[in-house]
DOFI-808099 format. One line per 5 residues: number of its first residue (from 1); their letters; for each residue z, y, x of C-alpha. Coordinates in Angstrom, 2 decimals. Layout:
BEGIN
NUM) a) Z Y X  ...;
//
This chain:
BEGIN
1) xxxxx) -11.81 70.58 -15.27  -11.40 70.25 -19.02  -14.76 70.92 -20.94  -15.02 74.07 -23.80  -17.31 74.16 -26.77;
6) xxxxx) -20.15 76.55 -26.28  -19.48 80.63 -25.69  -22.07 82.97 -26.89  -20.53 86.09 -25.39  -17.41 86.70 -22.96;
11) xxxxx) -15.94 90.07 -22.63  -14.01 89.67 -18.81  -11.68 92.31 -18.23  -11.00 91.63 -14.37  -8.39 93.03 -12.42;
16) xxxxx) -7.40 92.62 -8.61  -7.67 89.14 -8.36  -11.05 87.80 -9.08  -9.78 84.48 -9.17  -8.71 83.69 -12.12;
21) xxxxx) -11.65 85.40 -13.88  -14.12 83.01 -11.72  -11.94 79.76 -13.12  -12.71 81.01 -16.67  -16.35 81.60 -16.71;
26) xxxxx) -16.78 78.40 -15.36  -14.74 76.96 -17.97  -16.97 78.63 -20.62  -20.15 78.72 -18.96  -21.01 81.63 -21.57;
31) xxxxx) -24.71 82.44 -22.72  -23.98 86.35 -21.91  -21.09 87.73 -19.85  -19.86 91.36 -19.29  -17.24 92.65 -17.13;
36) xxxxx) -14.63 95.32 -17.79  -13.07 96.48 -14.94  -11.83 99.31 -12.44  -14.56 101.69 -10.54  -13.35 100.60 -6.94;
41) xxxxx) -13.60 96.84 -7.77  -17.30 96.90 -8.46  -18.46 95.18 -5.62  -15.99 92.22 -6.08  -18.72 91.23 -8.73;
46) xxxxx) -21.34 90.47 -6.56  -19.66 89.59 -3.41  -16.83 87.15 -4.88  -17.26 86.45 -8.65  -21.26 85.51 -8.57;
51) xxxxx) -21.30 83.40 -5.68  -18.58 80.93 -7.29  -20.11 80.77 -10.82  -21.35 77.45 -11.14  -23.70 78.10 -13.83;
56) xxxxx) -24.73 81.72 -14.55  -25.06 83.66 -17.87  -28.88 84.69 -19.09  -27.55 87.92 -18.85  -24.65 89.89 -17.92;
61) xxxxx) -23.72 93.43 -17.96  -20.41 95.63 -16.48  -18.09 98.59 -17.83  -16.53 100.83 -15.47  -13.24 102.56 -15.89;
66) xxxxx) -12.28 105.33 -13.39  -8.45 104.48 -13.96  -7.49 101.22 -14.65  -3.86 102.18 -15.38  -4.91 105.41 -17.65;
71) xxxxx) -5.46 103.76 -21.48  -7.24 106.75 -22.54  -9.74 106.67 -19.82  -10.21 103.13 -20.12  -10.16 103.35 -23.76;
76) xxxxx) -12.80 106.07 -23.53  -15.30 103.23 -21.07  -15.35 100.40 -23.40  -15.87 102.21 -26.48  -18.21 104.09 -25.15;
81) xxxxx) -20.71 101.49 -23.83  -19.25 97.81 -25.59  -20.95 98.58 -28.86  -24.40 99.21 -27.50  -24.35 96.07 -24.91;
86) xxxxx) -23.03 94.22 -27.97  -26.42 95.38 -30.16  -28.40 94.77 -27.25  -27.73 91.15 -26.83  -27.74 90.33 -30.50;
91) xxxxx) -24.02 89.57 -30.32  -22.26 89.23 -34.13  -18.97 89.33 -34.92  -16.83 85.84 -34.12  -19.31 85.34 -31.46;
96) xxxxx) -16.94 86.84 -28.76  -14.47 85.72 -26.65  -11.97 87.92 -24.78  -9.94 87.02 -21.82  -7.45 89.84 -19.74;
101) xxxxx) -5.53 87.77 -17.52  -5.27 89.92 -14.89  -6.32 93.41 -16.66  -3.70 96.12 -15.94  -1.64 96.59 -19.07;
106) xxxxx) -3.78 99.58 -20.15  -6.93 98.45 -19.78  -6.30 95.14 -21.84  -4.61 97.04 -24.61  -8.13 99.10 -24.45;
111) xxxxx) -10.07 95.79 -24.54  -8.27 94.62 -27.38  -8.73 97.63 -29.83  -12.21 97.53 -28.67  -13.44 94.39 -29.06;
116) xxxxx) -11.29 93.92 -32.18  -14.15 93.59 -34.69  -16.46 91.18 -32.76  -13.74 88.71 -30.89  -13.06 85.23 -32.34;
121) xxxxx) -10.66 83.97 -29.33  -8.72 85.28 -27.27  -7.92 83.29 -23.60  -5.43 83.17 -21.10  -4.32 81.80 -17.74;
126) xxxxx) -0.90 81.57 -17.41  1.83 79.59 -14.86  2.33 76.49 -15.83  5.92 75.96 -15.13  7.78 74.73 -17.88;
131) xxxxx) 4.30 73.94 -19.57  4.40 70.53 -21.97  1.96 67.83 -20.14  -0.52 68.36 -23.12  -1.14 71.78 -22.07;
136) xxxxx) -5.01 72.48 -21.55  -4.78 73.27 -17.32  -7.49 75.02 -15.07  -7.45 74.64 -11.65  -7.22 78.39 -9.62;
141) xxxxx) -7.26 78.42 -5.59  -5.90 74.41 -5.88  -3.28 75.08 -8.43  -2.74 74.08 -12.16  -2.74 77.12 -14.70;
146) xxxxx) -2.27 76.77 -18.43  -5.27 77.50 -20.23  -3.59 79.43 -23.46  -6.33 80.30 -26.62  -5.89 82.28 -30.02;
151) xxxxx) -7.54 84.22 -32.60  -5.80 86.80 -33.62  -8.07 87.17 -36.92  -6.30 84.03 -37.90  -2.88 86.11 -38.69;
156) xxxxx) -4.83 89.69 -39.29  -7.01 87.93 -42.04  -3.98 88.40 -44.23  -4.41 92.39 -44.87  -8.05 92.02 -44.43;
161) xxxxx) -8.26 89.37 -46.92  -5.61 91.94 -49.43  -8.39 94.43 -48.97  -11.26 92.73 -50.15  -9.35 91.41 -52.72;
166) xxxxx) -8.55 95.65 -54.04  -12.12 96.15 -53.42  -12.56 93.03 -56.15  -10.04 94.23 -58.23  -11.99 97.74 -58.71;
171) xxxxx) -15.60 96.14 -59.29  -17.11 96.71 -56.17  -17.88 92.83 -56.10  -20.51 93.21 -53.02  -18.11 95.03 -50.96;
176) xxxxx) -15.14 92.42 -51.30  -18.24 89.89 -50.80  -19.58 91.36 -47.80  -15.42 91.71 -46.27  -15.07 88.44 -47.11;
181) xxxxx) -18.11 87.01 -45.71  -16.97 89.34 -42.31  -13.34 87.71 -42.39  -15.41 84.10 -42.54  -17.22 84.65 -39.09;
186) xxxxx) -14.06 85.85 -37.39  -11.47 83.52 -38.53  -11.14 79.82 -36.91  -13.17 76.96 -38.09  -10.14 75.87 -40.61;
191) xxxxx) -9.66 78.71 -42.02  -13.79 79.49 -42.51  -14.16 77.35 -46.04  -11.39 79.43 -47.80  -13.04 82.64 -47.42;
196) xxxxx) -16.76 81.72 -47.30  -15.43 80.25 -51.10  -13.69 83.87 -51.78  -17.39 85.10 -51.05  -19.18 83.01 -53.25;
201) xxxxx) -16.64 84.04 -55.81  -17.21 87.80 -55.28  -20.72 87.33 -55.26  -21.18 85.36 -58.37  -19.10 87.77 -60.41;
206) xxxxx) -21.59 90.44 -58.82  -23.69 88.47 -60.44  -21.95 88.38 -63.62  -22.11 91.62 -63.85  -25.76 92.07 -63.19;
211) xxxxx) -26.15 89.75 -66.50  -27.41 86.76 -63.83  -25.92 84.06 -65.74  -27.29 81.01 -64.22  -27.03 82.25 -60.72;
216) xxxxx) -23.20 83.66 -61.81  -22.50 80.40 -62.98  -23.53 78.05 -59.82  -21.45 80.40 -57.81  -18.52 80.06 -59.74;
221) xxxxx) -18.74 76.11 -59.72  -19.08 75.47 -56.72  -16.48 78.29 -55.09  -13.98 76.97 -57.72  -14.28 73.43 -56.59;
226) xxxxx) -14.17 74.98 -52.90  -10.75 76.91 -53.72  -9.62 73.79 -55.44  -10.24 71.74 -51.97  -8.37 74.58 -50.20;
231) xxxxx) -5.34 74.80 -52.13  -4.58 71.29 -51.42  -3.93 72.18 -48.23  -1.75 75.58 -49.27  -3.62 78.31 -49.41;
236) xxxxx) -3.05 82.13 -49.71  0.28 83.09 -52.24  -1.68 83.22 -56.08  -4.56 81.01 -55.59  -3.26 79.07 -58.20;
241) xxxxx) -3.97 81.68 -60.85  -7.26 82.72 -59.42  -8.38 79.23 -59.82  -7.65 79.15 -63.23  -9.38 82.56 -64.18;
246) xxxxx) -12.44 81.30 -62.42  -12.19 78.26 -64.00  -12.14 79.58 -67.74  -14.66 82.23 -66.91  -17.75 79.43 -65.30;
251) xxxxx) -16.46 77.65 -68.83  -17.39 80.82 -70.60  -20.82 81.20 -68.69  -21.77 76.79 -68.88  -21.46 77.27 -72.70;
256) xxxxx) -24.16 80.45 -72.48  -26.04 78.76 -70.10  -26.60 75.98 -71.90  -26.79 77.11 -75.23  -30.14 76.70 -76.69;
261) xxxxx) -30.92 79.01 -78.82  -32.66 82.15 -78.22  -30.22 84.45 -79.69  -26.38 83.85 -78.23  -23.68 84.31 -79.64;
266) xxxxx) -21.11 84.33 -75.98  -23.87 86.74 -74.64  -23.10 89.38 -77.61  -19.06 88.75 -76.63  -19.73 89.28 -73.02;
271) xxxxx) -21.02 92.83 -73.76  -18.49 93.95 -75.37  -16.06 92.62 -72.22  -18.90 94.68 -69.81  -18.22 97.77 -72.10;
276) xxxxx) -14.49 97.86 -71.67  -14.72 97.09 -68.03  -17.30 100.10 -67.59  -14.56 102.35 -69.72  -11.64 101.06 -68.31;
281) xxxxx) -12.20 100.12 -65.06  -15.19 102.10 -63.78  -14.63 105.23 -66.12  -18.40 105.37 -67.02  -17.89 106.04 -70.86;
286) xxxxx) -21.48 106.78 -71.54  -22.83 103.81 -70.45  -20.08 102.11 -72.02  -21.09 103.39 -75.52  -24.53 102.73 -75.49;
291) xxxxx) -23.45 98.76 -74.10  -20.93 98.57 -76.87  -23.37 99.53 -79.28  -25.76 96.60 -77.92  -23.20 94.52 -78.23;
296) xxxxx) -22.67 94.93 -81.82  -26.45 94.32 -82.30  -26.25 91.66 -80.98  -23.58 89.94 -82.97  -25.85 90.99 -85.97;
301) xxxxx) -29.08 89.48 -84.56  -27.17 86.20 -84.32  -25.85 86.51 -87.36  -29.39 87.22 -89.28  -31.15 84.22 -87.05;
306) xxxxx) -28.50 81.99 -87.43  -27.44 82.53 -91.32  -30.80 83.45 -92.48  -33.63 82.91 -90.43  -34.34 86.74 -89.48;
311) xxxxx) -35.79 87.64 -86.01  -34.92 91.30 -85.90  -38.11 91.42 -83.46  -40.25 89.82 -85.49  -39.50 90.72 -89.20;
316) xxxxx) -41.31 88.67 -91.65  -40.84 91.53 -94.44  -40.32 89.21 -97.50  -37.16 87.51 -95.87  -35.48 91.18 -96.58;
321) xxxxx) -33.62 92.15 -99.25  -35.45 94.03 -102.17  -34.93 97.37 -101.19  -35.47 97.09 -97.90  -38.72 95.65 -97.90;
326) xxxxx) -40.43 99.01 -98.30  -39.11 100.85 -95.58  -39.80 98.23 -93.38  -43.54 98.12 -93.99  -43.77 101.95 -94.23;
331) xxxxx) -41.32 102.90 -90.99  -40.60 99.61 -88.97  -44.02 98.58 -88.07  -44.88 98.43 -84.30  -48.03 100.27 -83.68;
336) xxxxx) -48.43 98.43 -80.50  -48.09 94.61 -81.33  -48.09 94.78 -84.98  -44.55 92.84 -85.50  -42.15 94.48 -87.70;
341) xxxxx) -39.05 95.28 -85.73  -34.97 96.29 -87.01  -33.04 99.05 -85.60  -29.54 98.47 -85.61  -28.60 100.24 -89.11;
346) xxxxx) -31.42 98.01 -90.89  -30.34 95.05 -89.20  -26.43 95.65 -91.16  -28.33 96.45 -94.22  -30.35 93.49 -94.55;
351) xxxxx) -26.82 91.66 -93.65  -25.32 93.08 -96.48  -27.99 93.02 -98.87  -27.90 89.34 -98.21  -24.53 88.72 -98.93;
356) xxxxx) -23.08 88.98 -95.40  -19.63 90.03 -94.63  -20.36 91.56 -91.33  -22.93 93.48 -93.14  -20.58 94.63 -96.18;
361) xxxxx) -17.72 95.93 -93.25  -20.43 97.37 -91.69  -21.76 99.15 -94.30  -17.86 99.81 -95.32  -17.15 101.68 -92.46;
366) xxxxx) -20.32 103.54 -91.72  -18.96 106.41 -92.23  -16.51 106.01 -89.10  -19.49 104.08 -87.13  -21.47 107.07 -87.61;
371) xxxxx) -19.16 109.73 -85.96  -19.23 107.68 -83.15  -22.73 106.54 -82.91  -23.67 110.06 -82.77  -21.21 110.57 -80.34;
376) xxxxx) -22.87 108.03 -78.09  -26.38 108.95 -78.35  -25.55 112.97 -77.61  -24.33 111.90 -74.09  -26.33 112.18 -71.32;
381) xxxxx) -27.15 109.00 -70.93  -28.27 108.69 -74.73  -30.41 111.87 -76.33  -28.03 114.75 -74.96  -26.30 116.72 -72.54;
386) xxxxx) -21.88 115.98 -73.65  -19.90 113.90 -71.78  -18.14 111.27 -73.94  -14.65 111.17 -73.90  -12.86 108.23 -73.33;
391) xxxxx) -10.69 108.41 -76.65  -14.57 107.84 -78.20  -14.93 104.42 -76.06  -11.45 102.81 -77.71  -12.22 104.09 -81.13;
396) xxxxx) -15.76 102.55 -81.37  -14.24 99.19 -79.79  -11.81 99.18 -82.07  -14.22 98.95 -85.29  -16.54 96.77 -83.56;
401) xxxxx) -13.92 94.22 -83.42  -12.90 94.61 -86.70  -16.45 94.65 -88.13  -17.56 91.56 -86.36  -13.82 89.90 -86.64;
406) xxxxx) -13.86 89.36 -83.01  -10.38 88.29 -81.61  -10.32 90.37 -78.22  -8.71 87.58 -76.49  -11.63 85.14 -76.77;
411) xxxxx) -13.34 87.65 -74.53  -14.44 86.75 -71.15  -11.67 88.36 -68.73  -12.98 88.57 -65.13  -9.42 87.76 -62.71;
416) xxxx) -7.26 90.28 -61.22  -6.96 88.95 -57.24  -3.79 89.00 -55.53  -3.98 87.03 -52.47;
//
């Protein structure tokens, strides 16, 4: 008898002939074994099936189905009690193997639906006329049968892999993670490294998103170089131009990483790319006003650092323009640490008292920026009770780009996945 690589779990559905059924649990010698079968054919168990099993399971269990030839009933018994006995034994999913040989048609189309989420293989025993002479055999009462094996997760990956992908595509970057990391356990050794890479991808933009730079930027690395390995071989239809989206995008995130300063400049573009996504995609305007608005501080802290020295957290008041130096001592002194600090509107006005450009557009259009800064900080999420409109978002984008001459497609654009 030909030797199998180790079974955690087999799910037996056993009909009439015992036979067959013996012949496969000997082949798998599995850790944990339950039976599926008809009410009347209880006793077969014990009298015929355990005496022949040449090594027995650590534990086994049995599902009873008071019509084997009734798919509802049967139906009914394995969903019923599966799930629990599954729980029980600490069985995960692709740690199952199912095998109906001799199940009435209704009970193995029961089986199947049932066991659908935790089965990695499915077996058979078969005739073997007409079989090639490679065929896998198993010996049953004296006689050769063909040993047949297949995961059907292999082919239904496809649409499950198409719906972690729209779960990506929406931002919910731990759900397509967590699909993808479920389509991983289920799916046949070749097949694992392609989507335990489409995890890592989820779960470093997840990342991403969280502002977890570093960690974003290990994940994309190394999942990139992963997808790389896999498309070698093929891989899923657009791969191609995932790979180079995640490519650009871990450049994006090495240059922040890496840059050494303490104020920088890719971090104040990828906040403006986080506000349109949280407009756009995820329809939370508020948030993306008051994240838009950061982001525009941003590009004037690095501005002041990097053109003049300033620390908008730690003003030294003399660096300030003339008549600014006033307020700043009278209004802009931290009671608590004693470090003279810039709002936003002083940190444009020391810009353009300095001769900045930023700061003259700024101060150009305040007019405009006002409207809409008031606009953001009477939402809810600022000082107020209104709902922001979404017409708000775009117009406030719109001058931020032109104030801090920001070329919208230098922002960081996370992919659209169509696999």
């Amino acid at each position: 008898m030909i030797t199998d690589h180790h079974t955690k779990a087999l799910l037996l559905a056993l009909g009439e002939d015992p036979a067959p059924a013996i012949a496969c649990i000997n082949h798998l010698s599995p850790e944990l074994l339950c039976f599926f079968l008809p009410e009347s054919q209880k006793d077969t168990i014990e009298s015929l099936v355990q005496p022949q099993i040449t090594k027995m399971p650590q534990r086994w269990d049995w599902i009873l189905t008071t019509d084997p030839d009734s798919f509802v009933q049967s139906h009914q018994a394995i969903t019923k009690n599966l799930p629990n006995i599954l729980k029980t034994w600490g069985v995960q999913p692709g740690e199952l193997v199912m095998d109906f040989s001799t199940a009435t048609p209704a009970m193995a189309a029961a089986v199947a639906l049932a066991s659908r989420p935790f089965i990695s293989k499915v077996v058979q025993l078969r005739g073997a006329d007409g079989s090639s002479s490679e065929a896998k055999t198993v010996v049953v009462r004296g006689e050769p049968k063909v040993w047949e094996e297949s995961n059907p997760w292999n082919e239904e990956a496809q649409q499950a892999r198409q719906e972690a992908c729209l779960l990506f595509n929406q931002g919910a970057f731990s759900s397509a993670a967590k699909k993808f990391r479920h389509i991983e356990k289920l799916v046949s050794g070749g097949l694992k490294p392609l989507y335990h890479a489409l995890c890592d991808v989820a779960e470093g933009y997840a990342l991403w998103e969280a502002f977890h730079y570093r960690e974003a930027w290990d994940k994309l690395k190394t999942s990139h170089k992963a997808l790389e390995l896999a498309s070698v071989w093929g891989g899923p239809p657009g791969l191609s131009t995932v790979l180079g989206s995640i490519k650009t995008n871990a450049n994006f995130l090495e240059r922040l990483v890496l840059d050494p300063h303490d104020v920088k400049l890719p971090i104040a573009h990828d906040l403006l790319a986080h506000a349109k996504r949280r407009a756009e995609r995820d329809h939370q305007i508020d948030l993306a006003m008051l994240t838009i608005l950061r982001g525009l501080e941003a590009f004037a802290q690095h501005q002041l650092v990097k053109q003049f020295n300033v620390k908008t957290w730690d003003v030294q008041v003399d660096q300030l323009p003339q008549d600014l130096q006033e307020p700043c001592r009278t209004c802009m002194l931290d009671d608590v640490d004693g470090k003279y600090k810039l709002a936003l509107h002083a940190q444009f006005r020391a810009l353009d008292g300095l001769g900045d450009p930023m700061g003259h557009t700024f101060v150009a259009e305040w007019t405009k920026i006002k409207t809409l800064w008031d606009s953001a900080y009477q939402s809810v999420l600022g000082h107020g009770f209104h709902t922001t409109k979404i017409e708000r978002f775009h117009q406030l984008y719109t001058l931020v780009l032109k104030i801090t001459k920001v070329n919208e497609s230098s922002l960081p654009r996370f992919p659209t996945m169509t696999l």
